[in-house]
Structures are given as C-alpha cells and as structure tokens.
C-alpha positions in Angstrom: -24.1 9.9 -1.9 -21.4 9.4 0.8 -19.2 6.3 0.3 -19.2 3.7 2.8 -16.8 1.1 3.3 -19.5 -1.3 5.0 -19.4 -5.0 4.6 -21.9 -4.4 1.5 -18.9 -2.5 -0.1 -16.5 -5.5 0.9 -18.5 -8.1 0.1 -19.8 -6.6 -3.9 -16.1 -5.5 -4.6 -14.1 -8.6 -3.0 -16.5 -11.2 -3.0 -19.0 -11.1 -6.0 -18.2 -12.3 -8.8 -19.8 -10.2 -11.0 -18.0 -7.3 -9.4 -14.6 -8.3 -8.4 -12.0 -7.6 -10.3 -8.6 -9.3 -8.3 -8.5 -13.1 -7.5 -7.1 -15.1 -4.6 -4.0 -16.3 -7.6 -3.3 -12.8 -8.2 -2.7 -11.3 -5.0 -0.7 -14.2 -3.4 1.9 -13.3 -6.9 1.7 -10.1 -6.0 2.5 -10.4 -2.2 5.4 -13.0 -3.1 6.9 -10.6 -6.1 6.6 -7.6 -3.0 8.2 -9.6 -0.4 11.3 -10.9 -2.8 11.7 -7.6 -3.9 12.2 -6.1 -0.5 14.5 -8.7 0.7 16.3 -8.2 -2.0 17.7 -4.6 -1.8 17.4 -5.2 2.4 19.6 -7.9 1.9 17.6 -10.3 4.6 14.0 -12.1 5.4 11.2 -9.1 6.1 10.3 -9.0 9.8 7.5 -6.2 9.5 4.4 -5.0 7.3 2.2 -2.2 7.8 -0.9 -2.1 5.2 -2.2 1.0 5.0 -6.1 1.2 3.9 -5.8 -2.6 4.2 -9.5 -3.1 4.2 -9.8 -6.6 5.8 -6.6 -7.1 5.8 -6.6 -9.5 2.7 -2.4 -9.1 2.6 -2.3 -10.8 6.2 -2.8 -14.3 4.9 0.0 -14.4 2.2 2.0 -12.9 3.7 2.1 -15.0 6.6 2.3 -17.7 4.7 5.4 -16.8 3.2 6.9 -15.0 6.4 5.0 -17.3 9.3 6.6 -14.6 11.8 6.3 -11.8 10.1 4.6 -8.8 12.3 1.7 -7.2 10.4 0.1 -4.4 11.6 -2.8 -2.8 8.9 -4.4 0.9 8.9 -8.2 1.4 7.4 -10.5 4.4 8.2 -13.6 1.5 7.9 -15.1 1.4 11.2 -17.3 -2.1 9.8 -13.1 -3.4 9.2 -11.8 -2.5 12.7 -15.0 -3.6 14.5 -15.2 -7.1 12.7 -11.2 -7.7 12.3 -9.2 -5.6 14.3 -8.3 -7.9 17.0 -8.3 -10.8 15.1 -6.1 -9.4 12.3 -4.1 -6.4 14.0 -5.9 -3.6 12.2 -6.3 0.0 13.5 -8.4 2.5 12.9 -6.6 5.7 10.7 -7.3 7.6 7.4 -4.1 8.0 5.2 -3.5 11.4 6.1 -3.3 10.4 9.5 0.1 9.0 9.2 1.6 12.5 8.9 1.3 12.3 12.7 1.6 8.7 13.8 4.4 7.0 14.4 5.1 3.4 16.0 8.0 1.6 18.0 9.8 0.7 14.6 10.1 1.3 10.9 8.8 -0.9 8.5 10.3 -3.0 6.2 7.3 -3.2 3.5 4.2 -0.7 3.3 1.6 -1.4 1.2 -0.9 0.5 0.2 -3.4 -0.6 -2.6 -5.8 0.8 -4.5 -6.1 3.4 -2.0 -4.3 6.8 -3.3 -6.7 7.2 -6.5 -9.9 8.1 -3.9 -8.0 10.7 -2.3 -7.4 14.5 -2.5 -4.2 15.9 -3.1 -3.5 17.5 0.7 -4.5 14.2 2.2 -2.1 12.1 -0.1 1.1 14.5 0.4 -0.2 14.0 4.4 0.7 10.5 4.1 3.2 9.9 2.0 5.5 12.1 4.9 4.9 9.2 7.2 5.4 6.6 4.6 9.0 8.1 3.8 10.0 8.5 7.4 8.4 5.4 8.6 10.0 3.1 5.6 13.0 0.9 6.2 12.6 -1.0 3.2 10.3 -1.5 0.1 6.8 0.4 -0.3 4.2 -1.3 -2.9 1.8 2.0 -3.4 -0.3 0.6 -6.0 -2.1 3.5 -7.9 -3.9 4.2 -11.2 -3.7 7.2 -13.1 -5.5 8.2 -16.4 -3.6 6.5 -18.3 -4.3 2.8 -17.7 -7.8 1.2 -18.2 -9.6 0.8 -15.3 -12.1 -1.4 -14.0 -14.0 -1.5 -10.5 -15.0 1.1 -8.2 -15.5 4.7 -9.5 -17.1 6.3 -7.1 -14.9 9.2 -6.1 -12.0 7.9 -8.7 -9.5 10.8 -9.0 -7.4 10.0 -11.9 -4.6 12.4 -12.1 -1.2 12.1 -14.1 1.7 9.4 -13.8 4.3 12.6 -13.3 1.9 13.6 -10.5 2.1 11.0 -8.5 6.2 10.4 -9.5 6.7 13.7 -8.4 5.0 13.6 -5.0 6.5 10.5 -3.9 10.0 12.0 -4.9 9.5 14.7 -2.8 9.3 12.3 0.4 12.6 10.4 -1.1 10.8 7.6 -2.5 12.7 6.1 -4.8 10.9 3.9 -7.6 12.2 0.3 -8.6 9.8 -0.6 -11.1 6.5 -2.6 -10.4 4.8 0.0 -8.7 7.3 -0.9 -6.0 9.8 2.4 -4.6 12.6 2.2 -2.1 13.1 3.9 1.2 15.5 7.1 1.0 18.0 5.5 2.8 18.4 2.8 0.2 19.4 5.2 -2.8 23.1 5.1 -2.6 23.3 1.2 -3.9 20.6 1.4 -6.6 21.7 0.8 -10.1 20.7 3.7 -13.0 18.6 1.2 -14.7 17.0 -0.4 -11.4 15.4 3.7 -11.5 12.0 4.1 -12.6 13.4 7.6 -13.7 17.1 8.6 -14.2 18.1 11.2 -12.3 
C-alpha cells in the first residue's frame, strides 16, 4: 500500500495518543538545544530556518517563540500540508531530493530535517544532502535512526541502514558533525575543536 501523508497520517502519528511518540515538552528542548547550538559556533542570534519535510510545520511555533523574527521557510512533499498550511505557515511543496536543484535568495543558518532521511532511498538522500551542504550557513539538525537504536513509531517504508552510512554520506557534502545529531556547515571546520568532532579526522 502507498504511503500517504494525509491529515489521517498527521493526526494518528502527531495527535493520538496512543500513537504519538514526541510531546509538545520535547520538541520545544529540542528546538531551544538546536537554536543555542547554532548561535554558538555562528557567533550571533539565527535570522533564518528552512525545515525540510517539515510536515505541518510543528518547528514554526518554537521557534518563533525563541527568535520572534526569525524567517522560516519549510519543505514537505504532502500536498494535504501545503494545501492546509502553506500560506499560513510558509511551507512549499518539494521532496528531499529536490533540493539538489533548488536554491533560494540566501543560505540558511539552521536546517532541520526530522525523521525524514530513514523513509528514503539512497539516490534520493545523497540528492539532498548536495543542497543541504551548499545551502548551509550554519547548523543542520538531520535527525535520523539507524539500526542500531530502538525504534518506535511509523514503519512503514523504515529503511534502517548503518550509523557509518549515514556519517559517511553527510561527510562527503562537508558536513561536519558536532554531537546531538547536530553537524556544521563546511565553512565552519577551521574553528572546531578535535573533541567538538563527532569523528576525529
């Protein structure tokens, strides 16, 4: 059966109790722990997010309570998420491969993306992650789960691959990892401490 990211999906996996697995406590720590880390090694306040496979945009909110004039800007191939939020919350339609090819007016100080990179095959997540190294001025929280950790949620399509996968993909685009599922922008290498590395190289 195909998967659809309909409201149904949205409302069991975010909304139901029984079903979700991430509360409203743990994402704003999560957001806050993101944002202080970028500012942090970009030495100032973040002026711009983009959210990539933000579903409804659940990051918006925190964020903008944190940053109140922060510019956020999310991606989700959901047509149900660009129909029902896209004005309203700044999201555009776009699959994560897609961001081989586009490109915007600035770079990005923070790009999430979140439980996203786990459904996808291999060609579409090396797509991406070229746009996410060249589009990145800052910090990119890429929060993915490999077959190591114990996992609860949505399987359908789950592609559990290695940790040295994934570490070795993202080093091929420059991304450089800081702990926390958290991994600097190339350009941010040169002033990173040994043991700030999530590998010593």
């Amino acid at each position: 059966m195909q998967k659809t990211y309909d409201r149904a999906y949205f409302d069991k996996w975010y909304r139901d109790p029984r079903h979700a697995v991430k509360s409203t406590a743990d994402l704003k720590r999560k957001v806050a722990m993101v944002v202080a880390l970028a500012e942090h090694y970009l030495g100032r306040p973040i002026r711009s997010v983009l959210d990539v496979g933000c579903g409804e945009g659940v990051w918006r909110a925190p964020l903008r309570a944190l940053r109140p004039s922060i510019e956020y800007r999310g991606l989700d191939a959901s047509e149900y998420v660009v129909q029902r939020y896209g004005r309203s919350r700044n999201i555009g339609l776009a699959r994560f491969g897609q961001l081989a090819q586009l490109r915007f007016d600035t770079r990005f100080d923070v790009i999430v993306c979140t439980d996203v990179l786990h459904y996808l095959k291999p060609a579409e997540i090396r797509a991406g992650l070229i746009g996410i190294g060249e589009m990145l001025e800052g910090l990119a929280f890429l929060e993915v789960f490999t077959h190591r950790d114990d996992l609860e949620g949505d399987w359908h399509d789950l592609r559990l691959r290695s940790p040295a996968w994934y570490l070795r993909e993202f080093r091929e685009v420059g991304l450089l990892p800081c702990g926390s599922q958290c991994y600097l922008a190339p350009r941010l290498e040169r002033p990173v401490a040994a043991l700030e590395r999530g590998w010593m190289g």
